[in-house]
N, C-alpha and C positions, 0 to 999 in steps of 0.2 A: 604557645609560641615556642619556636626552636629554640634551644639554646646554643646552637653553633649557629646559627645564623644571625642573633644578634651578636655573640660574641663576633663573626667575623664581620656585620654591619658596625658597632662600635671602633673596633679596629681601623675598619675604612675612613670613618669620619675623625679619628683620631690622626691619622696621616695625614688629613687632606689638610687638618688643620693646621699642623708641622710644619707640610709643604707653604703653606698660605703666612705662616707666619715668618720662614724664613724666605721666602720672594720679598717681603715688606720689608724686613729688612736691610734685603740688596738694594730697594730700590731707596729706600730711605738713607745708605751709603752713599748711594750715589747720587742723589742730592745733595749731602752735605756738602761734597767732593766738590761736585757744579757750583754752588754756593760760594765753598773758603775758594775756589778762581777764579771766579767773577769779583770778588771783594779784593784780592791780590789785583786782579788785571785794571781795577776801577782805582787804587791806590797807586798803582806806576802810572797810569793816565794823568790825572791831576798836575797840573802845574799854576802852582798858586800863583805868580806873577803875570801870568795870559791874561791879559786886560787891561792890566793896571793904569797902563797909561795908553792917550791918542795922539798921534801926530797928526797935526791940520794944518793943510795951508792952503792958502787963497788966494 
């Protein structure tokens, strides 16, 4: 077996896993990101008094 070609097949697979772990990472930001606005925009929504009461007449 070559020794510069594993060395430079090692190399490769060493990158690709760099690259693969920092993609995951962005995407895994931007989830969280998604996440804490949707939990913000669900918290201003709410208004605890909507319902409470019915007026009826007949």
């Amino acid at each position: 077996m070559d020794i510069t070609a594993l060395s430079s097949g090692l190399s490769q697979a060493n990158l690709m896993s760099q690259v693969s772990t920092s993609v995951l990472k962005l995407s895994m930001d931007t989830v969280e990101q998604s996440m804490d606005n949707m939990i913000k925009m669900m918290e201003t929504s709410v208004n605890p008094n909507l319902g409470g009461t019915i007026d009826i007449s007949i």
